[in-house]
C-alpha positions, 0 to 999 in steps of 0.5 A: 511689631511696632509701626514705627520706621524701619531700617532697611537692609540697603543704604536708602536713597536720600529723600527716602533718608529725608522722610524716615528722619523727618517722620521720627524726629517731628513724631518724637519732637514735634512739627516746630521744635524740628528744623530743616538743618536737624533732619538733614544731619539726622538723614546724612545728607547733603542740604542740597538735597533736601531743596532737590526733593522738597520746596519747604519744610512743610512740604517733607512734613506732609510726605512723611505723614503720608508715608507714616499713614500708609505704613501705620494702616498696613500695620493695624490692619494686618495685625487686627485680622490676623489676631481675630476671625469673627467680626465682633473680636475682630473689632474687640481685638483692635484695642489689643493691638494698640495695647501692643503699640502702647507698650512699644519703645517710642510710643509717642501718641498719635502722629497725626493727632499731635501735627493737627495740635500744631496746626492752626488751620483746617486747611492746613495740608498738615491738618488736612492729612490728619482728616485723611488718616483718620478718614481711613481708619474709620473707613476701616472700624466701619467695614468691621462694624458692618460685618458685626451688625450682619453677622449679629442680626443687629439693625444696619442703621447702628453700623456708622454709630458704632463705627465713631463710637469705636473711633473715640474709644480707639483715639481716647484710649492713644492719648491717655495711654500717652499722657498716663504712660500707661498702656492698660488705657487700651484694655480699659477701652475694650472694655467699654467697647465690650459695653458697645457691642452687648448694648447693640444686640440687647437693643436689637433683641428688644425691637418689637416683631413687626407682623405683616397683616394677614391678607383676606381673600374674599370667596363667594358666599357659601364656598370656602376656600 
């Protein structure tokens, strides 16, 4: 499966037309190299709706973001539990799955990535869907990482850490599998997540047992107890 649009099996409304050329023209192009007139022609649609649906170009780029959220997240999400059941390959398997995309016809990166590139500012509504998508995906890696730290016996306190450690493995692994063009970038990062996850439990196994002091109870000269 490619998380890219998909066609759909009835003629779609036109600001559903509008998202899906806005999302696959500006992902292929970029954000200020796609014009309002190209996404009209590439919807089939009248310009007028375009003004009906959406008050500005920034505008439909944002929608189409958010659409491209919602999808790309159902889509790893799905595919990372679908290929592992235990949390550690779970979180392994992620870096397969982007293998997968890597090698996927129109793998241009990461969407929300390259729209901050273009953004100046962080508030941009751009910039600040970006924040948001990522905030999911890690929301996502850290729910695995707390299910590996339970799981393992590691100390929970490694959890979050784990958990952005993983999300630089998981963005690293996009852009040079991206600017390389080549999708092994994604086996390379399992690799080093492999590193992560031994390096958690060695350091867990190497905690000191903490042995909580023996009471002593006192009894009457003469009587034991």
């Amino acid at each position: 499966m490619n998380p890219s649009p998909a066609a759909h099996p009835t003629q779609p409304d036109a600001r559903e037309r509008l998202l899906e050329a806005a999302e696959s023209l500006i992902y292929a192009g970029g954000i200020h190299a796609t014009g309002v007139d190209a996404i009209v022609r590439e919807a089939g649609a009248a310009r007028k709706s375009f003004y009906t649906w959406f008050e500005s170009k920034d505008a439909l780029v944002v929608a189409a973001l958010r659409r491209r959220d919602e999808r790309w997240m159902r889509w790893f999400v799905e595919r990372t539990l679908a290929r592992a059941r235990t949390p550690r390959t779970r979180l392994v398997a992620m870096f397969e799955v982007l293998r997968e995309w890597f090698e996927s016809d129109g793998f241009h990166g990461c969407a929300f990535l390259n729209a901050a590139g273009e953004t100046a500012s962080a508030d941009d509504p751009v910039r600040v869907v970006a924040r948001e998508h990522k905030a999911r995906l890690l929301a996502f890696v850290r729910e695995q990482c707390n299910a590996f730290v339970e799981s393992a016996g590691v100390d929970r306190r490694l959890a979050a850490r784990l958990a952005r450690q993983w999300l630089v493995l998981i963005d690293g692994a996009i852009g040079v599998a991206l600017v390389s063009g080549d999708a092994n970038a994604a086996l390379d990062a399992r690799a080093a997540a492999r590193t992560l996850l031994d390096a958690a439990m060695a350091r867990s196994s190497s905690r000191p047992l903490v042995r909580m002091p023996t009471r002593r109870t006192a009894f009457p000269e003469g009587e034991k107890p």
